[in-house]
N, C-alpha and C positions, 0 to 999 in steps of 0.2 A: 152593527154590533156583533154581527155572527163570528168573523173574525175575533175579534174580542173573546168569545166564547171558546173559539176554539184552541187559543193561546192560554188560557185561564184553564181548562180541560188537562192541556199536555203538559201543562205545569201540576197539576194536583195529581198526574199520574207518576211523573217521575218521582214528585216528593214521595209518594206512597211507596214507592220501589227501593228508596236509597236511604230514605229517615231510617233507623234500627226501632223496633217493635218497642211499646212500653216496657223500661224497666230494664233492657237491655244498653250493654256499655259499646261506642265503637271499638271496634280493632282493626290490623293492619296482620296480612298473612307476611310474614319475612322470612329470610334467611340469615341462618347466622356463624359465625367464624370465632373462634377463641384469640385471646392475645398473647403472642409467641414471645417469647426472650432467645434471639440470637444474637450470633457476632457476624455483625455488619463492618463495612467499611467507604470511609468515604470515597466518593468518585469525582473524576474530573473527565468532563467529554471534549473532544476533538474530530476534525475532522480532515479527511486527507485524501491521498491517492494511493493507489498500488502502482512502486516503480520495480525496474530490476537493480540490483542489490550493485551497486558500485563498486564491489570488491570482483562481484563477475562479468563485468563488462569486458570485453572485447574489440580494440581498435584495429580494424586492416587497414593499413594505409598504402600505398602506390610506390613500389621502390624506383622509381625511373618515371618519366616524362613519358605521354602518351597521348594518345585518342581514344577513349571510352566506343569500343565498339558495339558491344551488347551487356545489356542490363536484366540479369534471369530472374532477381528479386524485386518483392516490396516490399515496403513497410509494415511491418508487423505479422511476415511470413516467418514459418516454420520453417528451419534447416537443419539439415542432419552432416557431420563432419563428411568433409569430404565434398559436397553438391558444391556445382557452378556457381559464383555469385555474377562474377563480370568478364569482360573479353577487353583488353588493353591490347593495341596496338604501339608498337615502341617506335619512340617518335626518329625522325631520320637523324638528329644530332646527336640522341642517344648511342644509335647505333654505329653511327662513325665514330662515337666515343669508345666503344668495344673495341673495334675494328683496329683503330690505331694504338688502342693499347697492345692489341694482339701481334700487330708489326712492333712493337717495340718490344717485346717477348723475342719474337725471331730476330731481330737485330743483335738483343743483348747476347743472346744464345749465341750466333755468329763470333759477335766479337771477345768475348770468351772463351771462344774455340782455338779464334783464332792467336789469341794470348798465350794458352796454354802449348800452342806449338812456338812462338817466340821464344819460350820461357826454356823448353828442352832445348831452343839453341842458343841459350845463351844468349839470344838477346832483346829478353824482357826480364824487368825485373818483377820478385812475387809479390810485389806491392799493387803492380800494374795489374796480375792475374787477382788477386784477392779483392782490386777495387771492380773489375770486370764481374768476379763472382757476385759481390755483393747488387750490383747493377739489376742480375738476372734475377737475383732472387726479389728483388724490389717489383720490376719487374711483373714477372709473373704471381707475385701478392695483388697488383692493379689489378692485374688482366681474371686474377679468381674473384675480386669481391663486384667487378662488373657482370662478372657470370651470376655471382650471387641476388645482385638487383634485377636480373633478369634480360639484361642488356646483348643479349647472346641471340637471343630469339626475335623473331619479328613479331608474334603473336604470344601473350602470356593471359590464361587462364586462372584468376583468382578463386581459391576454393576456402570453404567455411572448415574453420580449423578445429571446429566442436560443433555438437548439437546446441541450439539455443532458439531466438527470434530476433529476428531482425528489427532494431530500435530506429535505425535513423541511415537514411542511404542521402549522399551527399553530394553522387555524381549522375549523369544521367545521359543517355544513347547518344552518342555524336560531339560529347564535351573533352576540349582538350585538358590536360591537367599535368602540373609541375610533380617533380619529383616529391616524394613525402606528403603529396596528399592525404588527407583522412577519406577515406573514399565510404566504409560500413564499419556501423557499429554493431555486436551482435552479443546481448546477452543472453546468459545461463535461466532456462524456464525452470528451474527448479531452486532456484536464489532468486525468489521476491522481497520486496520489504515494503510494510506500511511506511509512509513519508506524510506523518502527519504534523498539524501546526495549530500550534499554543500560544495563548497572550502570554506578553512577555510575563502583567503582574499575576499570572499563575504556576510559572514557572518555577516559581520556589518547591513544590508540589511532587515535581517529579524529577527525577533522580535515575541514572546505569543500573538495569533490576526491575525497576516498578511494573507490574503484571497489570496486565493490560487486555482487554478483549476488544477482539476486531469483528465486526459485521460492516454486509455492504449495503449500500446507502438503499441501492434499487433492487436489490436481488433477498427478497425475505428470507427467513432459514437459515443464512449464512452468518456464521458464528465462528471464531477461531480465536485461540489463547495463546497471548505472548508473551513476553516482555520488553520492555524499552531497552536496547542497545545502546542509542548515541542519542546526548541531548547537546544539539547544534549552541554555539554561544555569540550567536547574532541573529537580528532580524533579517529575513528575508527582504528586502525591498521592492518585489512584488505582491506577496501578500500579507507584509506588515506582521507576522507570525515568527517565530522560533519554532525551526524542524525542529522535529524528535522521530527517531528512526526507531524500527520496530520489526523484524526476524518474520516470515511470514514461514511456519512448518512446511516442510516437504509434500507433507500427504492435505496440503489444504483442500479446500470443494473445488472442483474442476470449474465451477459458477465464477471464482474469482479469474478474471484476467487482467493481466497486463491495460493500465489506465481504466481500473473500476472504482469509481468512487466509494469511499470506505468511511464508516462510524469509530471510533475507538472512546472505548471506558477507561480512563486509566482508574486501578484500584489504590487508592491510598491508607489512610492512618485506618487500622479495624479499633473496631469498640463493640462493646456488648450495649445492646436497645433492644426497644421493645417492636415488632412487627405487625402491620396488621394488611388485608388485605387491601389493593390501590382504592377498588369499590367502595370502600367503607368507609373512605376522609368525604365528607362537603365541606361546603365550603359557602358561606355569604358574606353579606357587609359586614356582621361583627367580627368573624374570623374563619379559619378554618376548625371542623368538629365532625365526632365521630358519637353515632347513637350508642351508649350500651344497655345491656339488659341484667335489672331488679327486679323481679317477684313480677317477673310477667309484663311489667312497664319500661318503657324505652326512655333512658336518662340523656339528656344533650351532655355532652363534654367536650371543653375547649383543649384541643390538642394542638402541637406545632409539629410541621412534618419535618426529618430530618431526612438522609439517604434512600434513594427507591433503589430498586432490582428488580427486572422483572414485571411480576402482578402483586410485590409486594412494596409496602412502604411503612420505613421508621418514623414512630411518632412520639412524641414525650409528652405529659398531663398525668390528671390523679385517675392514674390507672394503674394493673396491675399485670405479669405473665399472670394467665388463666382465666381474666375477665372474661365476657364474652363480648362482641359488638354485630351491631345486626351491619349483612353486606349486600342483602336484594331486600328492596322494598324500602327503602331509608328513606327515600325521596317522599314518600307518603307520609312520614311519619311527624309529628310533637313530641316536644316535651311532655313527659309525663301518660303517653296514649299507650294503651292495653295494647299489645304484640299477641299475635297467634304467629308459632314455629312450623315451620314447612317440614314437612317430613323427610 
C-alpha cells in the first residue's frame, strides 16, 4: 500500500499548487494585437528556376572544319571579353580549300593582265577584258570570305566576345567538328530571369505587368521585386506548367546564381480587409477562429482566413479594425476564460 500512498500524497500536492485559492477565478497571462484594416492583395505562388535571360545569350559557333585542340573552359565558368575559350585546328580540306581558292586569285589576276595587253593590241576584245575583270574580282571575294572563316591559318584561337558565364560547352579536347558547329554558349551575368511555372487553370490570373516577388527556395533572406514580362501560351511538356518569364534587377543579392531554385508570389486583384497577426488564427474540427478580448474575458469567434503576407493574415467574421485579439497564450485559453495582459 505504500506506494499507493505515495501516489495519493503527490497527487493532493500538485492539486494544492495549481487549484486557485477560494473565491479566486482562473486566468491566462496573453498577449495581445489590435485588428488592422489594410489593402491586401491576392497572391498566386509558383515555383521555378533562375535562367540567363534569352535575349542575352550568346552563340559561338566554329566557322570551318576542324580538330578541337584544347578546351580552357567549363561549364558555368566566369569569362571576361577577350579570354581563350578553345584551340581549333583547321582541318586539311579546309585548308586546301583556302589554298586553291588562293591559286585561283593568281590565275584570274594573270589572265586579266594578260587580256589587258591583248586589248592594247587590238587583239582582244573589251568584252573579253571585262569578263577577265569580273572573274578576279569573284575571285578574290572567295578567297576573302575564306580568310574570314579562318581557313588561312592552321591554328585558330576562339575568344569570348563579352563578359558573361559559360551556359553549355558542346565540344570537347580531341573532337572533330564540321563547319558551323555550335561549339559555347555564353550568357550576360547581369540579364537573369525567373522562369517560372503556372497551372494552366490559374493562368487566367496573371497577365504582361503583374508584380511579382522572388525569393530563393534554399537561401533565406533573399527577396527581390519584379514584374512578369512574358506569359508563355503553351505547356511545357516536361513539366506540364506554362512559363511566365520575370526580369531579375541588376543589383540582385550576389546569393542568387545562375540554376537557384526560386519561390515567386505573384500579386493580384488588391482589396481592402481586415489583418490580424498569423499567431492569432486556430484552428479545430469546427473551424478556423480567432480569441478576442471583452471586459477582460476572451470571446471565440469564427473567422475564415483570406490572403497571408508575411506574419500577417486576412480574416473575415463579426469583427471589427480596432478589435483586439489575444496572439500568445491563446492556446490555453476558453471561451468565456478571464485573460490577464502581459505587459
Amino acid at each position: 500500500m505504500k506506494p499507493l500512498l505515495r501516489s495519493l500524497t503527490v497527487l493532493f500536492l500538485w492539486l494544492a499548487t495549481t487549484l486557485p485559492a477560494s473565491g479566486e477565478t482562473p486566468s491566462v497571462l496573453v498577449r495581445t494585437a489590435p485588428v488592422v484594416q489594410k489593402t491586401v492583395s491576392d497572391t498566386l505562388i509558383a515555383y521555378g528556376v533562375l535562367d540567363p535571360d534569352p535575349d542575352q545569350v550568346l552563340s559561338l559557333s566554329l566557322p570551318h572544319a576542324g580538330l578541337i585542340n584544347r578546351v580552357w573552359v567549363r561549364l558555368g565558368q566566369r569569362v571576361k571579353s577577350g579570354d581563350a575559350l578553345l584551340e581549333v585546328i583547321t582541318a586539311p580540306d579546309a585548308q586546301m580549300q583556302y589554298l586553291q581558292a588562293q591559286s585561283g586569285v593568281d590565275y584570274a589576276q594573270r589572265e586579266y593582265q594578260r587580256l589587258q595587253r591583248l586589248r592594247s593590241e587590238q587583239l582582244a576584245t573589251k568584252t573579253q577584258v571585262d569578263a577577265a575583270g569580273k572573274n578576279l574580282q569573284d575571285a578574290k571575294a572567295t578567297l576573302e570570305a575564306l580568310r574570314k572563316r579562318g581557313m588561312d591559318v592552321a591554328r585558330e584561337t576562339l575568344r569570348a566576345p563579352m563578359d558573361g558565364i559559360v551556359t553549355r560547352v558542346d565540344v570537347g579536347q580531341g573532337q572533330r567538328v564540321q563547319s558551323d558547329t555550335t561549339a559555347i554558349l555564353i550568357a550576360a551575368e547581369q540579364r537573369l530571369i525567373a522562369r517560372l511555372g503556372v497551372e494552366p487553370e490559374d493562368l487566367a490570373a496573371v497577365q504582361t505587368g503583374t508584380p511579382v516577388t522572388i525569393t530563393s527556395v534554399f537561401v533565406p533572406g533573399v527577396m527581390l521585386d519584379s514584374q512578369v514580362r512574358e506569359v508563355h501560351a503553351m505547356i511545357n511538356p516536361d513539366t506540364h506548367l506554362v512559363e511566365v518569364l520575370a526580369p531579375i534587377p541588376a543589383e540582385r543579392d550576389d546569393r542568387l546564381v545562375l540554376g537557384s531554385r526560386i519561390r515567386a508570389r505573384f500579386h493580384l486583384a488588391r482589396h481592402t480587409a481586415l489583418v490580424v497577426p498569423r499567431s492569432a488564427v486556430l484552428g479545430d474540427a469546427p473551424g478556423t477562429f480567432v480569441y478576442s478580448v471583452a471586459a477582460g474575458k476572451a470571446r471565440r469567434v469564427t473567422v475564415q482566413t483570406g490572403v497571408e503576407h508575411g506574419n500577417e493574415v486576412e480574416i473575415t467574421g463579426p469583427l471589427q479594425a480596432g478589435d483586439t485579439v489575444v496572439v500568445t497564450g491563446n492556446y490555453e485559453l476558453t471561451d468565456g476564460m478571464t485573460i490577464r495582459t502581459a505587459p
